[in-house]
N, C-alpha and C positions, 0 to 999 in steps of 0.2 A: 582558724588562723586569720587574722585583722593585717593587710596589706596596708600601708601610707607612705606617700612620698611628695614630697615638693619640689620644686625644680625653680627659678625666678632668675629673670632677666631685668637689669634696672638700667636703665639710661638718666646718669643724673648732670645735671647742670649746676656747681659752685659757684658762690658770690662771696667775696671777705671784702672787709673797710678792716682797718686801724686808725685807732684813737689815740690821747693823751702820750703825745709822743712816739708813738709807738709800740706801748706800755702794753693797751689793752687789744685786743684782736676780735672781731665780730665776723661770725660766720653763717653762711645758710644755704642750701643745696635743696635744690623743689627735683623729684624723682618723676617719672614714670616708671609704674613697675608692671610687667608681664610674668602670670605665673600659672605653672602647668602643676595641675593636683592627679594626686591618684590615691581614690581612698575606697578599699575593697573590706568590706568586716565579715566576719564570719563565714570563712571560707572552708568548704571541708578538704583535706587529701585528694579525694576525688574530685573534686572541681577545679584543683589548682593544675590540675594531667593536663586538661586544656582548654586553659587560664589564658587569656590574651587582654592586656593592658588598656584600661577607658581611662582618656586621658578628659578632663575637664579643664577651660581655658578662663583663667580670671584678668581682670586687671583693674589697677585701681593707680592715684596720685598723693602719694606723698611730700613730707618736707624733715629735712635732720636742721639741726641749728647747734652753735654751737660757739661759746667764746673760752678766749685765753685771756689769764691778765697775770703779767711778768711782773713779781716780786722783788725779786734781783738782779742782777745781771747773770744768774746762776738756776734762781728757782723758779720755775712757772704752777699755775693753779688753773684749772679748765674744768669746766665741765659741758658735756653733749646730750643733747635732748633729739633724738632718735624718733622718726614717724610721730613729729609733733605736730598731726595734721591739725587745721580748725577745722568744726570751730572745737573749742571746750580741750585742745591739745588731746585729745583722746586718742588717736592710733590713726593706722592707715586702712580704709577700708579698700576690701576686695572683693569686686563683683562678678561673679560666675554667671556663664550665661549656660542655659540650659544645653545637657547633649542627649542622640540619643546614642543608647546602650547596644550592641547589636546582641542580635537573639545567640544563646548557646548553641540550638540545636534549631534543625526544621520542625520540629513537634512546642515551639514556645516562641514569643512575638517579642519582638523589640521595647525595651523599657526607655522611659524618660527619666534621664537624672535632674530631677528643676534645678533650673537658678538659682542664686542665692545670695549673698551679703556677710562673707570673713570678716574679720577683722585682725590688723598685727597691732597688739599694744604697744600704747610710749615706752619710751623706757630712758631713764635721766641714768647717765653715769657722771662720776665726779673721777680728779685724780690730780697729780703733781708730779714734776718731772725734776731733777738733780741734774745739772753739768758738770759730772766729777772734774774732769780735762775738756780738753780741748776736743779731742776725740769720744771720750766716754758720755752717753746719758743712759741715768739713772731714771725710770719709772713707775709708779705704786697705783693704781685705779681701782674703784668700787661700780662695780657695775650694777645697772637698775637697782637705786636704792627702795626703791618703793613698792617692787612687785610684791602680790600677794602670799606665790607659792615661798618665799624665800626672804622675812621680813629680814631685815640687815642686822637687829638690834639682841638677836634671838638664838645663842649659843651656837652647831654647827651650824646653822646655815648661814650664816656669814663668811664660809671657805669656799663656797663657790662664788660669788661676787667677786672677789678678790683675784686681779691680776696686776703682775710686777715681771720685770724686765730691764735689759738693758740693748741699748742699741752703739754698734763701735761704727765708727765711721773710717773705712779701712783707706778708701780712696777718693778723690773728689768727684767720681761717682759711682761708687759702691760703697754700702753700709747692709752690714751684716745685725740679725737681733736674734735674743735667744731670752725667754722667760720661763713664767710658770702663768700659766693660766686655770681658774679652779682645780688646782691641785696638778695638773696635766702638765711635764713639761712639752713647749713650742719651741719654734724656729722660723725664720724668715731672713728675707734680703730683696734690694730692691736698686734697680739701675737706674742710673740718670741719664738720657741722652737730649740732645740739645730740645727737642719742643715736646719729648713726651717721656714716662717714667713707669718703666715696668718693677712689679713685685710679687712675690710670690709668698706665702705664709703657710704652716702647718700649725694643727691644731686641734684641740679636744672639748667639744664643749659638755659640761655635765649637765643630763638631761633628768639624773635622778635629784633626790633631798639634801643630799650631802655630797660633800665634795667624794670624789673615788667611788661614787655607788653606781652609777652609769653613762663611760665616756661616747659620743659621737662625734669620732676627728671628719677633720675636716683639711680639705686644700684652699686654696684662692689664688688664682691669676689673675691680677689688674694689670688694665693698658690705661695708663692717663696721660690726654694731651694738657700740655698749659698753652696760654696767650697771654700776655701783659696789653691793655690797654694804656696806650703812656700819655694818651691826649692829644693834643695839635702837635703835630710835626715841626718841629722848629725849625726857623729859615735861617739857611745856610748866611752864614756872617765872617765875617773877616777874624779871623783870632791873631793877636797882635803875640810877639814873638817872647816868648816869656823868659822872665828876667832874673838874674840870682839873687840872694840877700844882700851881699855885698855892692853889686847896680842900684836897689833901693835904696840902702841905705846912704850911697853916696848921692841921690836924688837933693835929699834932704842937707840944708846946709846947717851946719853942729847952732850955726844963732837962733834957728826956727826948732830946732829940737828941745823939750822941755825937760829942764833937770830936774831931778828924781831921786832919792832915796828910796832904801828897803829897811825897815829893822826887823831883828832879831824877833821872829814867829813866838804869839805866847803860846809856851807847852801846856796841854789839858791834860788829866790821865785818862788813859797812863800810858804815853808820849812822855818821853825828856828830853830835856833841853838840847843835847845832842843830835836828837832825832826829831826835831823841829826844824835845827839849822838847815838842816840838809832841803827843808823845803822853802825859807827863808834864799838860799843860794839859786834854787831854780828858779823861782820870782826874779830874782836879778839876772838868772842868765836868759831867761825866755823875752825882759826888756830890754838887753840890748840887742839879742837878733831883732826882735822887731823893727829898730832902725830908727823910732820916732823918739828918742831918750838917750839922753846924758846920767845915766846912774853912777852912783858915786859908788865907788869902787869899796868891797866891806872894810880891809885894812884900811884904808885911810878916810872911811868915816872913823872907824875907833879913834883911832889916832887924833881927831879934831875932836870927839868929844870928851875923850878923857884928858886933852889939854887946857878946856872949859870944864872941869873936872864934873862931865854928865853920864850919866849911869845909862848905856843903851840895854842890856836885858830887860826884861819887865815892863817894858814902854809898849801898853797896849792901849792905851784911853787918846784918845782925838788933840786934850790940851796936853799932854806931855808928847806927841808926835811935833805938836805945833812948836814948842820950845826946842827941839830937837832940831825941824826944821830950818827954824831959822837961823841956829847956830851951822847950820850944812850948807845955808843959803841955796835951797832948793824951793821949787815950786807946789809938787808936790811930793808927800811920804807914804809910803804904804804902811801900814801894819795889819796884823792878821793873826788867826790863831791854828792850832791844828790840834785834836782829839781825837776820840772815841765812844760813839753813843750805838747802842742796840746792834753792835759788830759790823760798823760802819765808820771810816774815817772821814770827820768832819774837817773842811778847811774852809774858811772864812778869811776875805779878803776886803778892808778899808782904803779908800784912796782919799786922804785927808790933803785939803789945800791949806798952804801955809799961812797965805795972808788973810781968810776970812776965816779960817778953823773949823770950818764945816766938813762932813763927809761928804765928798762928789762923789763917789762910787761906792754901791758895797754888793758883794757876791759871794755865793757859799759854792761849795761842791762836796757829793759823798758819795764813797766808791768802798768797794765791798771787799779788796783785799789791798796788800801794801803795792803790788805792782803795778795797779791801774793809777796810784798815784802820780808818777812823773808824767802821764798822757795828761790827767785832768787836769794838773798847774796848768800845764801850756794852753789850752782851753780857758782856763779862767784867766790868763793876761789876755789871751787875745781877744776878747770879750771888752775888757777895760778898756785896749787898745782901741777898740773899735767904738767906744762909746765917745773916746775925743773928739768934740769935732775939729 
């Protein structure tokens, strides 16, 4: 009979930055790990009668690292590199130090188990995550592609690599998860309380060749503190009594506010003209809350230009805004477009001056369903807004 068991205590310390907006996520966690081994081989019946436990003490330093970078506003791509100690990212080594064994009996002397030098391999997983809803994520993971026992690329053994899941977020702080992990279904959930986050997980890891050939479940209890570092304490300041839109706007007197048209958004496909308008109409309604503008009202710019018998659909080039303009006797004109490229809604915004015919402003926005639409217009006026001086 061949006895083994592990036991491991880890105290780890986290670091994350983000980048490029907040797009991409960089992570890295340096471990101390404590670990109690027990490895008994070739035991007979009779020696297991009375069997008492040598417990051998290792320890060693590791590091996990690990980045995300958000595709969508929906889809995330990560992958973690696990006991990427240096040098050579090879593993985490663990050093035993010699014990002694106590004797079985009075008739036999005390053994030495030597010291020694383990090692736990890297191990790279990759994966991607889905936000069905608001509440629901969706996620798919390939764990250690690279191990030996279990190449990825190589008919079953690619079902135990393989874990997916979904995680509900029941309450704002409790979230419940339930997956499959190498073929095993799991479960877990995990509490949020103000400076620290408890979790609990069950689970089956396959220790055989193939997925289902041989489970060892497992539990997990984490207790994690956070702290946010937020930098120099800011000094206490006067905050002045905040004002409504209608206070600002009366600030400004209508002679210093700059008159402004909007035309008629060109449709791309496959948008139509109908369903252009509607973003054309926000452009105008987001410049006059702002307060710094005179926009001329859509009826009665028609109205003046089919009196000048001028054609407003289709006015998307810089010298027909400018003709446009100056039959509106405005300063500046907006025009713009809105589409559809790679399952993204493209909107493009011109702010064309009337008396030198140049673009003074141009800015795009894309947003990955039709309802984050009416947020991002108002973002891209107040952008333009903010570029006046």
């Amino acid at each position: 009979v061949d006895i083994q068991g592990r036991a491991d205590v880890v105290a780890p310390v986290a670091f994350g930055m983000k980048f490029m907006d907040n797009r991409l996520a960089v992570g890295a966690m340096p471990k101390l790990l404590k670990r109690v081994r027990v490895d008994e081989k070739r035991m007979t019946f009779l020696e297991m009668e009375d069997f008492d436990v040598q417990e051998q003490l290792g320890s060693g330093v590791g590091l996990d690292m690990g980045v995300i970078y958000k595709l969508t506003d929906k889809m995330n791509v990560g992958a973690a590199w696990k006991d990427a100690t240096f040098p050579l990212l090879s593993g985490t080594e663990i050093t035993y130090g010699a014990e002694w064994k106590e004797a079985k009996s009075t008739s036999t002397a005390p053994t030495l188990l030597p010291g020694y030098t383990a090692k736990i391999p890297s191990q790279l997983n990759v994966g991607m995550s889905y936000k069905l809803t608001k509440r629901l994520l969706l996620s798919f993971d390939i764990y250690d592609i690279w191990h030996s026992k279990n190449k990825v690329l190589w008919g079953s053994t690619l079902w135990p690599k393989i874990h997916a899941g979904c995680e509900l977020d029941l309450f704002n702080f409790l979230r419940g998860r339930v997956g499959i992990n190498q073929g095993y279904p799991t479960f877990g959930f995990d509490v949020n309380f103000w400076l620290f986050n408890i979790e609990y997980a069950r689970w089956a890891d396959e220790c055989g060749f193939y997925a289902g050939d041989l489970a060892e479940w497992q539990h997990k209890v984490a207790v994690t503190m956070r702290y946010s570092w937020g930098g120099k304490k800011a000094e206490p300041k006067v905050v002045a009594e905040e004002k409504s839109a209608e206070e600002v706007k009366a600030e400004i007197p209508d002679s210093e506010k700059i008159n402004i048209a909007v035309t008629d958004f060109e449709a791309r496909a496959p948008l139509s003209e109908s369903e252009t308008a509607f973003i054309s109409d926000f452009v105008r309604g987001d410049l006059v809350k702002n307060g710094r503008f005179n926009v001329v009202e859509k009826n009665n710019m028609d109205k003046i230009l089919s009196e000048q018998g001028f054609q407003n659909s289709g006015c998307s080039s810089a010298d027909c805004a400018v003709a446009m303009g100056k039959i509106l006797n405005v300063k500046n004109i907006i025009v713009g477009s809105c589409g559809k490229l790679l399952n993204k809604y493209v909107i493009t915004l011109n702010a064309v001056d009337v008396e030198s015919g140049k673009i003074v402003y141009s800015d795009n926005i894309s947003v990955d369903d039709s309802e984050a639409i009416r947020g991002a217009v108002t973002g891209l006026v107040s952008k333009y807004a903010e570029s006046i001086k």
